[in-house]
C-alpha positions, -999 to +999 in steps of 0.1 A: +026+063-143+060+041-154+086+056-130+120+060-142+135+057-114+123+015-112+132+014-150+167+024-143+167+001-108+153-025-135+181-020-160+208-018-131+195-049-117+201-065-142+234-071-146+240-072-108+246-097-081+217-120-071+201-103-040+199-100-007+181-102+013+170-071+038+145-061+063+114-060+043+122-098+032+130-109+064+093-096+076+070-108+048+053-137+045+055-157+012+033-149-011+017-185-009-001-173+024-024-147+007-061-153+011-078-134-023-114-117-017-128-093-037-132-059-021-140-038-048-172-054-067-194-022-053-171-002-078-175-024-106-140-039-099-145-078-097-107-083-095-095-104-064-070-091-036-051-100-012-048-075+024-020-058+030-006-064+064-025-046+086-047-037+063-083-039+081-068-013+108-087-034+138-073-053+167-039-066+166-038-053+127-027-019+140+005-030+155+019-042+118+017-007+105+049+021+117+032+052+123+048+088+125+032+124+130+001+116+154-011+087+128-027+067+145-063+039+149-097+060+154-130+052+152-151+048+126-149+026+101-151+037+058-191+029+054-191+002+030-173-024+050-156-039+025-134-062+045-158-067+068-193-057+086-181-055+120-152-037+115-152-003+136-116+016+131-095+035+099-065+048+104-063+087+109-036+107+095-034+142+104-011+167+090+025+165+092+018+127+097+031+098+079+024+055+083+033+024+068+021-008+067+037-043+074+061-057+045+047-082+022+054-104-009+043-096-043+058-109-074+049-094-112+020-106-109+008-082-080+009-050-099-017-027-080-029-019-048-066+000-031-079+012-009-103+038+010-097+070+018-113+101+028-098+140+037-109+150+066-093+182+070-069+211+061-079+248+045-063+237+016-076+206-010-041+188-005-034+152-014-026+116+004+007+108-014+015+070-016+049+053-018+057+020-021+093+008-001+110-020-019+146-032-016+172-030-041+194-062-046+222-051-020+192-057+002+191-017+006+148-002+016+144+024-009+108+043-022+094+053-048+062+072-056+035+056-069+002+079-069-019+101-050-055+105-044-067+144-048-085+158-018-110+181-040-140+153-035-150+152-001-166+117+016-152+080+018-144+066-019-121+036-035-090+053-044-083+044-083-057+016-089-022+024-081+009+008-102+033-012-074+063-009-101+091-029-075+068-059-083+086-056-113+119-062-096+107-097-083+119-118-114+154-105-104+153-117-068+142-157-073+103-142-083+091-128-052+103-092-040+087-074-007+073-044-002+056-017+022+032+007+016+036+046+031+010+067+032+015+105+037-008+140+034+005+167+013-001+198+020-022+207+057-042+180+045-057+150+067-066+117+060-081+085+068-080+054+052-089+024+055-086-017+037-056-012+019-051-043-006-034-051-033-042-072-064-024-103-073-036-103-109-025-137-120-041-156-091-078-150-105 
């Protein structure tokens, strides 16, 4: 799902000014920092990612993300422990509710994200909508949508891989660009999710 709204940022780009720098950018950490694992082998996925910030939803991790709506830590943990066996919290989104994670870097080699999700609620099938914030060159957060993960199957399952798109922006701001990720029920629908990574595809 090519957006047009990043191929016309693209195309704006550029012939514009070289960037600068905003909030996401002055939050992430450079891309050099990533530890890769790989997460998704259970589903036949053998590619290695790196954690968005925040990502796990445990401890201190909870405090990266900018929650809205009631979002908020819970217990219980998605059941395959991908990131890791002791792990014990997701990240509950009711409703109405709407979070975010922690900026990071991703360059054009980062160009999708995972993670686990489940509906837990809502008379209606609904969806979990996912954006992706990125800065234009003026330094400016915008979003743009980037997928959705249907609430018809009930249970904990890997969301499909999503396109990032801005990633595509980096080679117009010195190669790395930085993002966040929003996560947001449509509908009366709740969520949970949990491990949210993304995949830095040339660092295999």
């Amino acid at each position: 799902m090519l957006s047009t709204a990043v191929i016309a940022a693209a195309g704006l780009a550029i012939s514009a000014a070289p960037a600068a720098a905003g909030p996401l950018s002055d939050a992430a950490a450079p891309c050099s920092e990533q530890s890769l694992a790989q997460p998704f082998l259970p589903w036949a996925d053998p590619a290695s990612y790196t954690l968005a910030p925040g990502g796990t939803i445990e401890g201190d991790a909870t405090a990266m993300w900018s929650m809205s709506g009631g979002a908020a830590a819970a217990a219980g943990n998605e059941p395959f422990f991908v990131s890791d066996g002791a792990d014990t919290t997701s990240l509950s989104l009711p409703a109405g509710s709407s979070s975010t994670t922690g900026a990071m870097c991703v360059g054009v080699e980062h160009p999708t994200l995972r993670f686990i999700a489940k509906r837990t609620g809502g008379s209606t099938p609904g969806s979990l909508r996912v954006d992706v914030l990125y800065e234009d060159l003026a330094g400016n957060t915008d979003s743009i949508a980037v997928g959705s993960v249907s609430g018809m199957m009930s249970g904990w399952r890997a969301s499909a891989p999503m396109l990032i798109l801005a990633n595509l922006l980096a080679p117009l701001q010195g190669g790395q660009a930085a993002i966040a990720l929003r996560f947001t029920p449509q509908g009366n629908s709740s969520w949970a999710i949990d491990d949210v990574y993304v995949d830095p595809f040339r660092r295999h």
